[in-house]
N, C-alpha and C positions, 0 to 999 in steps of 0.2 A: 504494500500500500504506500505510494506516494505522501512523503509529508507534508504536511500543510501547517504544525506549530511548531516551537520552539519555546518551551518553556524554564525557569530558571531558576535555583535556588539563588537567594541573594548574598545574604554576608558569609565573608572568603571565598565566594564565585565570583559575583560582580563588585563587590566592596569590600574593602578590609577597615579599621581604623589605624592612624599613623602611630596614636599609643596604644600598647599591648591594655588587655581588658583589662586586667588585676591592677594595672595604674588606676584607672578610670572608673573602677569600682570605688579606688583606695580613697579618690581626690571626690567623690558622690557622698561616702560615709564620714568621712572627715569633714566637710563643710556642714555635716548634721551635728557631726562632733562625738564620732562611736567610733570604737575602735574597728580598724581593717578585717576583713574577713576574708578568708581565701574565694579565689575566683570559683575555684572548682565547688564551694559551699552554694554559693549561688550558682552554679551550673545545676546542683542535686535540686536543690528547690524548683529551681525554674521545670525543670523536666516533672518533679509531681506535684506544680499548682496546675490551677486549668487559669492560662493566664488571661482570658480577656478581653478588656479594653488597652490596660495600661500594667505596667510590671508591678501595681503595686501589692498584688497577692505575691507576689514573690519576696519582697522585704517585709509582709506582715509574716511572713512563714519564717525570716530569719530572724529578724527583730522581736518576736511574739512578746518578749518579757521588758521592752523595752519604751520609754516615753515621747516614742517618735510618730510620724504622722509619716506610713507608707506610700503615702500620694505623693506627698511633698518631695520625698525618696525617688521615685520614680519619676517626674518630671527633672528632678535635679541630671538624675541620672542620662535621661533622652537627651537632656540637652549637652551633659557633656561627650556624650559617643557621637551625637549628630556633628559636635564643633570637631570632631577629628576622624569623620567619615570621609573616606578617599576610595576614588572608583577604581578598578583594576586597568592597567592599562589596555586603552584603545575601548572600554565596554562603552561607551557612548556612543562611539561611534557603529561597533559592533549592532547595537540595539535598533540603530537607524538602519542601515544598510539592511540587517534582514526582514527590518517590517516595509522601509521605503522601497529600495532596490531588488532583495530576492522573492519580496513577496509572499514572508511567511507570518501568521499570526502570532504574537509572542505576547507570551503569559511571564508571572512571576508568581512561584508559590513558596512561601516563606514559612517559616514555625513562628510562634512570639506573640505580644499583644499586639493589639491592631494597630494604638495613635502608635507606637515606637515606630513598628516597620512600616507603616504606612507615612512616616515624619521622615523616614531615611531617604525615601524615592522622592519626597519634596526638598528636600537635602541636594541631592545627588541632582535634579531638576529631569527627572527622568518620569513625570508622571506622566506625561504626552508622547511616551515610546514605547508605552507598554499598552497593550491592549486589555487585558485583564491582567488583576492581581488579587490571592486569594490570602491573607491569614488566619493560620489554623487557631490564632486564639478566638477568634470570632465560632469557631466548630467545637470547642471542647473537645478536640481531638488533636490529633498531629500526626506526623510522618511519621513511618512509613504507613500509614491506616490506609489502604487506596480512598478512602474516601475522599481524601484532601485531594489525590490526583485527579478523581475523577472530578470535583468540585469547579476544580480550575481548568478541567476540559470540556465540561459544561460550557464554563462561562467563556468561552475563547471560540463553543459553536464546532467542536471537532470529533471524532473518534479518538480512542486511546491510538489504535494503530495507525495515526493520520499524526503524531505528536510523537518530541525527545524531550526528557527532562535533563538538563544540565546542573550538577553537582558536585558536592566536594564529599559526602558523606556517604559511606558503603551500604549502612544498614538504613540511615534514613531517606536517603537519594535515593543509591543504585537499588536497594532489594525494593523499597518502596514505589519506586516506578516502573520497575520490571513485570512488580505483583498485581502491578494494575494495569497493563499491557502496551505500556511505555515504550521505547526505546529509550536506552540511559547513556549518557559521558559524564565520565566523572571527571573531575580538576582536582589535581596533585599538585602541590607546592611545597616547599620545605619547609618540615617538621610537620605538617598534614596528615593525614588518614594513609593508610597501605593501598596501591591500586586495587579495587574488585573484579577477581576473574571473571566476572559474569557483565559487567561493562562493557558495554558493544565497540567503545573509544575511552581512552584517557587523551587527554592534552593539556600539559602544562600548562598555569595559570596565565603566568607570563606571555604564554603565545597562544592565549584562545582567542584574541584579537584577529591571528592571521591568522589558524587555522580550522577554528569551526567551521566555516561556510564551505570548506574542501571535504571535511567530515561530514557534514550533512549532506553531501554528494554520495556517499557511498554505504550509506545506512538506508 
C-alpha cells in the first residue's frame, strides 16, 4: 500500500532541549524552593499519572507531603523547557517539504499533557506544518496502546497501512506502531535507545533531515 502519512514522535525526534532535563527540572524546583529531585523520579511518576491537561499530577504525585501548588510547578516548568526547546536539525524544513513538496499528510503523536506538548509546536512555530497532532494525555492512555496510533490516523483521514511513524523509542515507537499496522523508523542518537530489529529503517538523528524522504521511497 502506497503511503500517504508520515507521522512523528516529537521530543528527541524533532526536538531536543539545549539543557539536559535534570538541569531544568533542578532550576523549576528550586525557584519553588524544594530540594532537586532526580530526573529519573519524575520520569517514574510521569509514566503512572494519567497526565492531562498540564504536568501538574505529576508534581502532586512527587510533592504529595509538601506546601507547594503543582500548577504553579508545572507552568514554571513549560516555561523553562519551552525557553530551551531547539529543533533537530533541518526538521522545519523536513516538515515543509513532505507536506508542501512530497505530498504526504503528517501527523505528530506525542505522550504528555496536552498545554506542555501542545506549547512546544507553538514554541518551535511548527503548528501550521502539521496536519494533525494527537496527545495521549488528553486519552488517559499512551504508547505503545495502538489506540493512540490509531487516534492520530483517524484524524490525519488514512489507513494504518497508508502511514510510518517516526521515532526514537523501541517499545513505545517501534513495537507500538508496528502493533497497530504502522510502518516504523526509528532515530538513534548518542547515548539513545539500542536500534529495534523489527524497525523497517533506522537513520541517524543528525541526518533525518537528508535522508527520510529516500527512506520513504523504499518502505
Amino acid at each position: 500500500m502506497t503511503l500517504a502519512a508520515v507521522v512523528f514522535d516529537l521530543d528527541e525526534t524533532l526536538a531536543v532541549t539545549a539543557r539536559d532535563r535534570q538541569t531544568l527540572l533542578a532550576d523549576t524546583v528550586g525557584e519553588a524552593g524544594l530540594e532537586p529531585i532526580e530526573y529519573g523520579t519524575y520520569e517514574d511518576a510521569h509514566r503512572e499519572a494519567v497526565t492531562g491537561e498540564t504536568r501538574a499530577r505529576i508534581f502532586e504525585t512527587i510533592y504529595e507531603d509538601e506546601p507547594v501548588d503543582p500548577h504553579d510547578l508545572a507552568e514554571t516548568y513549560r516555561g523553562i523547557v519551552n525557553e530551551h526547546l531547539e529543533p533537530v536539525e533541518g526538521a522545519e524544513k523536513l516538515l515543509s517539504t513532505l507536506a508542501n513538496g512530497a505530498g504526504y499528510r503528517v501527523g505528530v503523536l506525542t505522550d504528555g499533557p496536552e498545554r506542555a506538548q501542545c506549547s512546544k509546536l507553538d514554541a518551535l512555530g511548527w503548528t501550521d506544518l502539521v496536519d494533525a497532532t494527537v496527545v495521549t494525555g488528553t486519552m488517559e492512555t499512551r504508547k505503545p496502546d495502538p489506540a493512540t496510533f490509531e487516534a492520530v490516523l483517524a484524524a490525519l483521514g488514512v489507513e494504518s497501512g497508508e502511514a510510518v511513524y517516526v521515532g526514537d523509542k523501541p517499545e513505545a515507537d517501534i513495537e507500538g506502531a508496528l502493533a497497530a499496522g504502522m510502518r516504523a523508523v526509528q532515530i538513534l542518537y548518542p547515548g539513545g535507545p539500542d536500534p529495534h530489529p523489527r524497525a523497517d529503517a533506522h537513520i541517524e538523528r543528525d541526518r533525518l533531515h537528508e535522508e527520510l524522504l529516500d527512506v520513504l521511497e523504499t518502505l
